[in-house]
PAVOLO-96050 format. One record per residue: x, y, z of N, C-alpha, C in turn; residue in three letters. Coordinates in steps of 0.05 Angstrom, whole numbers, plus 32768, in hexadecimal, padded with zeros to 4 digits. Each point is the difference from the previous one (the first is absolute). Layout:
BEGIN
XYZXYZXYZALA ...
***
This chain:
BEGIN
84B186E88A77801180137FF37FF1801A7FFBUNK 800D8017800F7FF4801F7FF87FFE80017FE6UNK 7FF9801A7FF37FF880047FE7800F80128005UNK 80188003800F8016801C7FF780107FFD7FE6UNK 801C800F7FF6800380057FF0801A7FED8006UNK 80097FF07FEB801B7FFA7FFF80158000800CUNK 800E7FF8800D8020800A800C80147FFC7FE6UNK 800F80137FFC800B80037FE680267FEA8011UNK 80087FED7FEF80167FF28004801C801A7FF2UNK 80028018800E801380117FF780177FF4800BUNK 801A800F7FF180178002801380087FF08018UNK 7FF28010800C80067FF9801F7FF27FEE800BUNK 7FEA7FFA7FFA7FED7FE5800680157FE37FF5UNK 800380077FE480107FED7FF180197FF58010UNK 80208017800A80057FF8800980007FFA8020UNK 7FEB8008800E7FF27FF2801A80037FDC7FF9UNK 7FEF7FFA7FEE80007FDF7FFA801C7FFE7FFBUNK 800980047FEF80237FF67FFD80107FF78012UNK 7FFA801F801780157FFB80157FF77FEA8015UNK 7FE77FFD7FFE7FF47FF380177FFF7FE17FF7UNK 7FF97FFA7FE380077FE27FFA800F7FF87FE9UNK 801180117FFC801F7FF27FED801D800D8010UNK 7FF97FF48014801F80058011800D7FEC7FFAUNK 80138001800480237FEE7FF37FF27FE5800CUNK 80067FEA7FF77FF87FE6800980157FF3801FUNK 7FF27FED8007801E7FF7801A800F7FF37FEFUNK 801C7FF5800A80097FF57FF080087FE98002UNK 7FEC7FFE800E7FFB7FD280007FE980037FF1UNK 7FF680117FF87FE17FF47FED800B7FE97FECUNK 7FE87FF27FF57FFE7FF37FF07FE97FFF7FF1UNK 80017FEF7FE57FEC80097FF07FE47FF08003UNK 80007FE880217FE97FFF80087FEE801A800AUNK 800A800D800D7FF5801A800F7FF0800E7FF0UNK 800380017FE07FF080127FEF7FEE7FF37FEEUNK 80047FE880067FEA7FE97FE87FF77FEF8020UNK 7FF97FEC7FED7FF77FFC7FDD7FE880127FF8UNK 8001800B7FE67FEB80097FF280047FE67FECUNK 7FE77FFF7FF87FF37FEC7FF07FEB801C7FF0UNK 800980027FE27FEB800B7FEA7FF57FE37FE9UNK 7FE3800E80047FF77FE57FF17FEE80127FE9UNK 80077FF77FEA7FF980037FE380117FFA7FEEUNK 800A80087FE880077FF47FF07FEE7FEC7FE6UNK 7FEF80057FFB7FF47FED7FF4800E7FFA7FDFUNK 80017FEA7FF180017FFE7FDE7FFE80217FF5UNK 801780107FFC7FFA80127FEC80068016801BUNK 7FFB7FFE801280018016801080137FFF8018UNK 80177FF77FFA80197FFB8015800F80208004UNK 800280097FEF800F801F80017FEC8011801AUNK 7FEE800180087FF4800A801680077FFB801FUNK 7FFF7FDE8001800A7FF48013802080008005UNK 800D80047FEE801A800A80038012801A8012UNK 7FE680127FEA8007801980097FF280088021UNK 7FEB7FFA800780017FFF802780147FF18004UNK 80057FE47FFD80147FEF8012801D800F7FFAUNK 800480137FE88020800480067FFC80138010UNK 7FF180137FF57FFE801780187FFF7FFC8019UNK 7FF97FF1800C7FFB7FFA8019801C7FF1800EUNK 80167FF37FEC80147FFE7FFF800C80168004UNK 800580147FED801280187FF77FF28014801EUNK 7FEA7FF8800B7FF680118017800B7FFB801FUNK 800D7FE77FFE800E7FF780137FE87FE9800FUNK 7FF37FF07FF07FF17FEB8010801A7FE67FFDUNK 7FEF7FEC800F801F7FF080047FF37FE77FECUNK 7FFD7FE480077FF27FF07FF67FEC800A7FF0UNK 7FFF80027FE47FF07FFC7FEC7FFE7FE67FEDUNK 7FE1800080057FF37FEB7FEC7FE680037FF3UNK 80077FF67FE67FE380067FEF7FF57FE87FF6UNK 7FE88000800A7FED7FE77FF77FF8800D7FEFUNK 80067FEA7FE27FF780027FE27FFD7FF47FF5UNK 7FE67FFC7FF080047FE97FEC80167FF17FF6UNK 7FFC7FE5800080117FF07FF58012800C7FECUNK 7FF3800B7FEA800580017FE38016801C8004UNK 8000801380158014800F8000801980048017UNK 7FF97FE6800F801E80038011801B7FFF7FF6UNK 7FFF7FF87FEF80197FF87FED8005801E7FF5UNK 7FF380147FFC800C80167FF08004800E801FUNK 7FF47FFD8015800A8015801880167FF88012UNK 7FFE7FE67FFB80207FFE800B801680017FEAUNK 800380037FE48011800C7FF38004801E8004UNK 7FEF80088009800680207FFA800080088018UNK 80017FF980167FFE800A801F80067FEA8016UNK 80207FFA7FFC80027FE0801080048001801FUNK 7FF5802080047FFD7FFE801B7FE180018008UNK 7FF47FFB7FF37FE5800180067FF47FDE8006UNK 7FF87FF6800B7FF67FDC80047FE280027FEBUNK 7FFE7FF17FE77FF180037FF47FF67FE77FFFUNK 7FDB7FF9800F80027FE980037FE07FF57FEEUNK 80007FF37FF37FE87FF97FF17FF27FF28008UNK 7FE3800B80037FE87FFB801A7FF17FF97FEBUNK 7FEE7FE97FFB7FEF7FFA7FEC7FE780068012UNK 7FF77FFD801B7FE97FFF80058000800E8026UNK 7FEF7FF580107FF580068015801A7FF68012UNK 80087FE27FF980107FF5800F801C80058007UNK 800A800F7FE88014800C7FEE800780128019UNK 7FE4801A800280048012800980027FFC801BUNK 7FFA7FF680157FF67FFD801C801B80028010UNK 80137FE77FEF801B80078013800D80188008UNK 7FFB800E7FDC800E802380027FF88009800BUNK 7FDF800280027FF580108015800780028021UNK 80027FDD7FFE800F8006802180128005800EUNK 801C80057FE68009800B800D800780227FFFUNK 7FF4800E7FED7FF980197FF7800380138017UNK 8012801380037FF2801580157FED80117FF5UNK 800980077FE27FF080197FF17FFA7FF47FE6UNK 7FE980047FFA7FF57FED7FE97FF9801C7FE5UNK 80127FFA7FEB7FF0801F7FED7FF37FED7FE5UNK 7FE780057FFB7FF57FEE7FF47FEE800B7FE5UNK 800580037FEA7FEF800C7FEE80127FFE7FE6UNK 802180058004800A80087FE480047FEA7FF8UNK 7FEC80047FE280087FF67FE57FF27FDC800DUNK 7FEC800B80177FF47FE5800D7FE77FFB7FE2UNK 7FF4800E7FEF7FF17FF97FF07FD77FFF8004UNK 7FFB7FF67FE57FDD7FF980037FFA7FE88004UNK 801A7FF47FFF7FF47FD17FEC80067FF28017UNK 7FF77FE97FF77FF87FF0801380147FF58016UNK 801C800D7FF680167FF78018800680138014UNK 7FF080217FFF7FFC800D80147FE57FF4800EUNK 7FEA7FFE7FF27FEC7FF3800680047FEE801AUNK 80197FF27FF880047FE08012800A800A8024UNK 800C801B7FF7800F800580127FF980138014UNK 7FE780197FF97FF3801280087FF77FF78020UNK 7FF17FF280027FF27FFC801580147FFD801AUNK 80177FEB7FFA801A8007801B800D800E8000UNK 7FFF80187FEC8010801B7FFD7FF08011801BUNK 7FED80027FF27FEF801280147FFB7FF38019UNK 7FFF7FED80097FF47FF4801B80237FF98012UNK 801680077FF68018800B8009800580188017UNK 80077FF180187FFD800E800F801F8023800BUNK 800E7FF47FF0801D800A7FFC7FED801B7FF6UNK 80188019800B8003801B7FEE80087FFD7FE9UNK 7FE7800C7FF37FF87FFE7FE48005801C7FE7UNK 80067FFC7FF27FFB801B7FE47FFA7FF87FEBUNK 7FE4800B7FF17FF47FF57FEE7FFF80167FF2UNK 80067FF27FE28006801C7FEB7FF37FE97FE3UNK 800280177FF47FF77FF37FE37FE87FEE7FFFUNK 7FFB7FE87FF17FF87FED7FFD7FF87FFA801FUNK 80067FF980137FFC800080127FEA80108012UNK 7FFA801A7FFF7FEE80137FFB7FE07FF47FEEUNK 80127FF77FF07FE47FFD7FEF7FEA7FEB800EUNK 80117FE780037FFB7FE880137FEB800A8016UNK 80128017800F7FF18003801B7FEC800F7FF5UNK 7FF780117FEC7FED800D7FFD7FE57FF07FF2UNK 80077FDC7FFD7FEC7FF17FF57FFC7FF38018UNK 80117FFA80157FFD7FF2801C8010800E8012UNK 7FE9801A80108001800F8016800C7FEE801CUNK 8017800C800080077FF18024800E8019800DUNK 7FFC80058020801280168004801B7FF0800BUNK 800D80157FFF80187FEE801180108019801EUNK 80067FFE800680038017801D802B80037FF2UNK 80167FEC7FFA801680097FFA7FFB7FFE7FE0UNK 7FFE800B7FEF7FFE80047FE88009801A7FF0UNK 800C800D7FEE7FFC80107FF8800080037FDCUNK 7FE6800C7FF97FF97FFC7FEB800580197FF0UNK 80077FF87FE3800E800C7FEA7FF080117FE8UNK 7FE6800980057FF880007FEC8000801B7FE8UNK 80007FFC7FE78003801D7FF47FE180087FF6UNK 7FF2801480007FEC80077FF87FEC7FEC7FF6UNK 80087FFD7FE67FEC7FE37FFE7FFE7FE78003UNK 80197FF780217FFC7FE880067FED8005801AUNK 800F801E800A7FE2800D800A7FE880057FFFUNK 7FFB7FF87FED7FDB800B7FF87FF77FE37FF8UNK 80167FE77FFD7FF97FEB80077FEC7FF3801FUNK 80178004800980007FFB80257FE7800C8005UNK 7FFF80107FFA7FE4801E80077FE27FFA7FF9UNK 80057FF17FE07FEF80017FF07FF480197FFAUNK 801280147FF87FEF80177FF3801080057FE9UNK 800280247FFA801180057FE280208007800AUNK 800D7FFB7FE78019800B800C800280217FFDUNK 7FE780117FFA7FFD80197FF47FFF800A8027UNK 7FE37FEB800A7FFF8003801C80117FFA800BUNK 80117FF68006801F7FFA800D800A801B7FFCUNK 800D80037FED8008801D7FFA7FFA801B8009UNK 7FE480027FFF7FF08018800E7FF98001801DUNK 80117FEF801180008006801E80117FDE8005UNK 801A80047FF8801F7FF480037FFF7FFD8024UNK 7FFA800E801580037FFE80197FE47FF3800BUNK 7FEA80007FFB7FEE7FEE7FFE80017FE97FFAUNK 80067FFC7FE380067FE57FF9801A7FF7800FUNK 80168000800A80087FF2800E7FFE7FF7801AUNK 7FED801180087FF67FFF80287FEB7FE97FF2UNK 7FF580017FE37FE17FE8800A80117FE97FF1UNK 80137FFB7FF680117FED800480097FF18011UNK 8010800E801D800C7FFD800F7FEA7FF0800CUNK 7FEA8013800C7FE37FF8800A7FFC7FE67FFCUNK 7FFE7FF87FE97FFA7FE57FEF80107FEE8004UNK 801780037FFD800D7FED7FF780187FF8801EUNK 800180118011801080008022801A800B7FE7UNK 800F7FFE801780247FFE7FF7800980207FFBUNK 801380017FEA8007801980007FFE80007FDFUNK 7FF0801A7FEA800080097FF08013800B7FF7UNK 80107FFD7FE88009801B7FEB7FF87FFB7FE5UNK 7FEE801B80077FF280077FE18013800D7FEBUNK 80117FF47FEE800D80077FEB7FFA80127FF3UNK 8018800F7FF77FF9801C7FEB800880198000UNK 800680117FF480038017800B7FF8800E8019UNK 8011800280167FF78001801D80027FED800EUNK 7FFE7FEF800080067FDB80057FF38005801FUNK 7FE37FF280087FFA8009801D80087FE98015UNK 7FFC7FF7801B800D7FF1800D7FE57FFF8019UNK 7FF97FE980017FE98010800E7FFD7FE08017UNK 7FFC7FFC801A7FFC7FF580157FE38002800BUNK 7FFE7FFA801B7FE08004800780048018800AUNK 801A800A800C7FFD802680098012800E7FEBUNK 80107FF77FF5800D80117FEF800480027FE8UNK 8003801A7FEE800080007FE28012801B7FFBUNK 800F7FEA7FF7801A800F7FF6800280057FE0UNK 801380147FED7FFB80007FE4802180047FFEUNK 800D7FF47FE7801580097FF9800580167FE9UNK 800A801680028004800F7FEA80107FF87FF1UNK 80167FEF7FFC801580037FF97FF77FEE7FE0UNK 800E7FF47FF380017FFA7FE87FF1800F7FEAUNK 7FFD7FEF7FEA8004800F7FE27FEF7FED7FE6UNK 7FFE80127FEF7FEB7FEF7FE4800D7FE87FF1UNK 80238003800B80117FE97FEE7FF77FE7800DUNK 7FFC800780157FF37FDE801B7FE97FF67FECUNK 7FF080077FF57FF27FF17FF780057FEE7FEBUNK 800D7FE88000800B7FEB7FF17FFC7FEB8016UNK 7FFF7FEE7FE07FFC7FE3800880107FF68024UNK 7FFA7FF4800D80157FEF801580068013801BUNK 7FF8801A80018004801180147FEA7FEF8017UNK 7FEC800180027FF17FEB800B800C7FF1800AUNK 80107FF27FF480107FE3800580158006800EUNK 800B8013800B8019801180047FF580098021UNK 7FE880117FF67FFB8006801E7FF27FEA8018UNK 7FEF7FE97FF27FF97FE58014801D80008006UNK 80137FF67FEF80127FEF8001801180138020UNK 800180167FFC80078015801E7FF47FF68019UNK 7FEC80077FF37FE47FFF801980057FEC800EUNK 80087FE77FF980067FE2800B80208001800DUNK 801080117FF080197FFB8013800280148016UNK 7FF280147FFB7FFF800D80227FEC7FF68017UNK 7FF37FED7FFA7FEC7FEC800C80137FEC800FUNK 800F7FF57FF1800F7FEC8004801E800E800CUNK 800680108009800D800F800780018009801AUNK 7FDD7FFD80077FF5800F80207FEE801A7FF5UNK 7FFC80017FF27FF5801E80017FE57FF88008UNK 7FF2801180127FD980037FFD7FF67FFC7FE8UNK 7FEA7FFF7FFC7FFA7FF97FE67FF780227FFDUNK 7FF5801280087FFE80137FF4801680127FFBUNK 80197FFA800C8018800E7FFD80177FF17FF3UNK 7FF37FED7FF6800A7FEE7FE97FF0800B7FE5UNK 7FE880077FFA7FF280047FEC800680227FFEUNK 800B800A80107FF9801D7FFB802080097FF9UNK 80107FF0800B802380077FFB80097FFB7FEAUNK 7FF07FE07FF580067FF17FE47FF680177FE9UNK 7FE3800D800B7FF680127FE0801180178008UNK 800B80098008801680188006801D7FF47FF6UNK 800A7FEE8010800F7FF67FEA800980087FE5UNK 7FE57FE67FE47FFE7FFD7FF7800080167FEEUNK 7FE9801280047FFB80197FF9801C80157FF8UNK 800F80018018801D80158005800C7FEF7FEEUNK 800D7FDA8000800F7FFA7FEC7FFD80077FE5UNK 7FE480017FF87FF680097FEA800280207FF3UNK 8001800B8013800A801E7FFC801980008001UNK 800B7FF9800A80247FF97FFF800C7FFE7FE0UNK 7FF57FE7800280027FF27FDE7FF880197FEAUNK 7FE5800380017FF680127FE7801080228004UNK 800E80098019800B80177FF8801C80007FF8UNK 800B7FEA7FFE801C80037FF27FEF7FF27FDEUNK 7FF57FF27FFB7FFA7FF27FEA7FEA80097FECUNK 7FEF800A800F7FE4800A7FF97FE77FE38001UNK 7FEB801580017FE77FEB800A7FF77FE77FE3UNK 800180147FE480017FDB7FF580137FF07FF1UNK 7FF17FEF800580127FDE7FFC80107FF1801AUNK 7FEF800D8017800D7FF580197FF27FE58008UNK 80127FEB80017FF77FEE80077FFF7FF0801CUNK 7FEC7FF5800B80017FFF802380157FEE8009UNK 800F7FF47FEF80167FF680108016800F8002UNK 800880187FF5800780148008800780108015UNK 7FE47FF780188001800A801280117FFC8017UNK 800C7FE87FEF800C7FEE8019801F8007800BUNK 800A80157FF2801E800680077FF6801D8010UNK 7FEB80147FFD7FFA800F80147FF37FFB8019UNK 7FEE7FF37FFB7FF27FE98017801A80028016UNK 80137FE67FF880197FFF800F800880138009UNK 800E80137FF98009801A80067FE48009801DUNK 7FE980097FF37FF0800880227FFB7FEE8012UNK 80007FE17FF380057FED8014800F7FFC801AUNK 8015800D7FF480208000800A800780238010UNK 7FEF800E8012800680197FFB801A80008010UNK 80087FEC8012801D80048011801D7FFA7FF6UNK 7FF780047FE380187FF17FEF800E80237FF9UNK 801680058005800C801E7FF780047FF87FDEUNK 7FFE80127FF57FFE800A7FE9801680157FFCUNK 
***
């Protein structure tokens, strides 16, 4: 990867991806064609994470969704989301079936530190399916280094200076560096979270301008994996899956905060503008 400067995701870049991969569907599809995604986290105490990717990725148009989650919270995610398959994985063995049949695997939310991510870490990562690792997940790979070549990883500044092992002050003070020695490291495709949000491959590095200071709340994280995996599962490249989802996400979020304003916006929020640019062939 050059050391040039950014390609900025404007306008016209933005709708370039649109037109090129959210055209009207056929209309024999079915909702094999866009699944299965399988999101795995959820742990005791931390099910609201794992929720919010798997609806999103619903509300994004993935077809088959399922979330491997602790025992102890399948029961609250299939009350509150009975289109979602919420299936409780106690261990290694748990996991293996989902995995196989997985096209797109998003793996980190609300996955945890204790010993029932512990159990499960090692066939997460050695998963050969297109992958998106965010959160908790992140952390995992930054204590057990693996690259993976379809992957694309989530990280915000200081899950970055994790992965890196440096400061998140250094992350900060050369944002386009630190995501090329990411990428470097780790294969797959990068987005470095944050104001600017970068997008970075082994030749390309893209930045989004678009969004705002109200994004920073709880579950936005969980909002944008949860994308990242349904345009995966969808057909997209993985770098034109990672770079459309933070454009997306970003514009829904500007959407939202200029009729409402930027605080008290919460990331499930995003999900009735989402739809709307999801959808650009729908007349209005």
């Amino acid at each position: 990867m050059t050391a040039t400067s950014p390609v900025l995701i404007d306008d016209e870049l933005h709708q370039s991806l649109v037109r090129r991969w959210l055209a009207p569907r056929e209309r024999d599809a079915h909702k094999g064609d866009f699944g299965p995604l399988l999101v795995i986290g959820g742990d005791a105490g931390y099910s609201g994470a794992a929720l919010l990717a798997a609806e999103t990725a619903l509300r994004a148009g993935a077809g088959v969704t399922v979330v491997a989650c602790a025992p102890a919270t399948a029961a609250g995610l299939w009350l509150h989301r009975p289109e979602l398959m919420a299936r409780a994985v106690q261990d290694r063995a748990g996991l293996l079936p989902l995995l196989a049949m997985a096209r797109v695997v998003v793996a980190g939310p609300g996955l945890g530190r204790g010993s029932w991510a512990q159990g499960l870490w090692p066939t997460v990562v050695e998963a050969g399916r297109l992958q998106v690792l965010d959160a908790d997940g992140l952390n995992w790979l930054a204590d057990n280094p693996q690259p993976h070549p379809a992957r694309v990883l989530t990280p915000h500044p200081g899950e970055a200076a994790r992965l890196l092992g440096c400061s998140v002050a250094a992350v900060q003070a050369d944002r386009p560096a630190a995501v090329r020695s990411l990428q470097q490291r780790h294969g797959g495709v990068v987005i470095l979270k944050g104001a600017g949000s970068l997008i970075a491959d082994e030749t390309r590095l893209w930045q989004c301008p678009a969004g705002n200071p109200g994004m920073a709340t709880p579950g936005m994280g969980d909002v944008l994996s949860g994308l990242v995996g349904a345009l995966l599962a969808q057909g997209l490249p993985l770098f034109e899956a990672a770079a459309l989802a933070v454009s997306l996400h970003a514009r829904a979020g500007d959407a939202v905060t200029a009729a409402q304003g930027e605080r008290g916006l919460l990331a499930s929020e995003l999900w009735p503008a989402l739809r709307v640019l999801l959808n650009p062939d729908v007349a209005r």
